[in-house]
C-alpha positions in Angstrom: 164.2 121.0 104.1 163.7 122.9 107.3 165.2 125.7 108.9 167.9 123.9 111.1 169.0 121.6 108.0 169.4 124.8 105.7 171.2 126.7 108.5 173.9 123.9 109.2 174.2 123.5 105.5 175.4 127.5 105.4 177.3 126.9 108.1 179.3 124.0 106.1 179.3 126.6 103.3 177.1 124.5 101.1 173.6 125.4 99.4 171.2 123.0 98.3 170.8 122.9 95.0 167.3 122.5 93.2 166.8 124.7 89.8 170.0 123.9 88.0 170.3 124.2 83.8 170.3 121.3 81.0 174.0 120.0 81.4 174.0 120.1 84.9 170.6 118.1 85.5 172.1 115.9 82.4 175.1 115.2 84.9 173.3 114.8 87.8 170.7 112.3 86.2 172.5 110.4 83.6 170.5 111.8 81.3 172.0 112.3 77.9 171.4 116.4 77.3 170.0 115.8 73.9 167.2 113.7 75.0 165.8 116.6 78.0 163.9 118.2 75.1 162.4 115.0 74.4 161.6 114.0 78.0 160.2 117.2 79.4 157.2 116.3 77.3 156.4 113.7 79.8 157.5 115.6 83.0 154.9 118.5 84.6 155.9 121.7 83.6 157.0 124.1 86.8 157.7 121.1 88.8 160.6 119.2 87.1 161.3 122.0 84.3 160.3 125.2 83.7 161.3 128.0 80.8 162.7 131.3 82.4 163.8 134.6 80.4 164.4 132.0 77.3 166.6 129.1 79.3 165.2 125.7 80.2 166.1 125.1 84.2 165.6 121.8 86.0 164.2 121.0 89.2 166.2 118.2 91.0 163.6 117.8 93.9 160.6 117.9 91.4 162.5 115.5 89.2 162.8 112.9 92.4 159.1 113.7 93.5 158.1 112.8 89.9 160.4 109.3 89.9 159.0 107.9 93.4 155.4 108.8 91.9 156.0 107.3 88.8 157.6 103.8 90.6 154.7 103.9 92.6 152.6 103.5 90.1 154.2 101.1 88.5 154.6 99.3 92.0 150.5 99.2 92.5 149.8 98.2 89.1 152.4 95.3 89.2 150.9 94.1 92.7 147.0 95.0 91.7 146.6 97.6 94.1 145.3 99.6 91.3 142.4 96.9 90.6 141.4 97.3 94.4 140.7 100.7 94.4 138.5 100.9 90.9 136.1 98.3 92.9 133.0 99.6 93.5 131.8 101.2 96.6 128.1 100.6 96.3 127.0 98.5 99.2 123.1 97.9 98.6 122.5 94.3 96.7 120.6 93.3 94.2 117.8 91.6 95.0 117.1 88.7 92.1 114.2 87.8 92.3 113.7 84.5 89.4 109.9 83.7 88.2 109.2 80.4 87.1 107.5 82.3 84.1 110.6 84.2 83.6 112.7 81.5 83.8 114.7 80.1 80.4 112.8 76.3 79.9 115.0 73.4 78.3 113.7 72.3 74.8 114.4 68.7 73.8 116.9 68.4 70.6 116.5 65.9 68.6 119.4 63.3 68.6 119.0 62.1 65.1 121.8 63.3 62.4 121.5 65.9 60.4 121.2 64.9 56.6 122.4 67.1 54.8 121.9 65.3 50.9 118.0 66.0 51.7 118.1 69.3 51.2 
């Protein structure tokens, strides 16, 4: 936020909010408190949680940065956008070059059956 959004917000007498403990994340997320333990495991440490003096704090704004990455992932892998940028860079060609003495000749096969009660 910048400087004239924070000021009008103490003016209003309001504070944004960001580090905020388990059961108030839980009721700002939906998030049932017992599964946080769980779901920090997937969440980068000092940017949606963080341990401090022995409590587990919350970041609201890193949780929301984390969400919009995450469903943008999900966004460029469901339209292919991912498969576009693993392409390959490299420019030069190959050049193939095909000798006539490297070249794979066709051998005639004999049309007759097999018999197998010779054997």
């Amino acid at each position: 936020m910048d400087n004239d959004t924070l000021n009008l917000l103490h003016q209003m007498g309001l504070t944004p909010l960001d580090w905020v403990d388990a059961k108030q994340f839980a009721a700002l997320t939906g998030i049932a408190e017992q599964k946080l333990t769980h779901r920090k495991r997937e969440w980068p440490e000092n940017v949606v949680w963080m341990k401090q003096s022995g409590n587990l704090y919350y970041s609201i704004r890193g949780y929301n940065q984390w969400m919009t990455e995450q469903a943008d992932i999900r966004c460029r892998k469901a339209s292919g956008l991912d498969r576009e940028a693993s392409k390959s860079t490299l420019s030069a060609k190959r050049n193939i070059i095909q000798s006539r003495y490297r070249s794979q000749s066709l051998r005639r096969v004999s049309v007759l059956p097999l018999r197998l009660d010779a054997i």
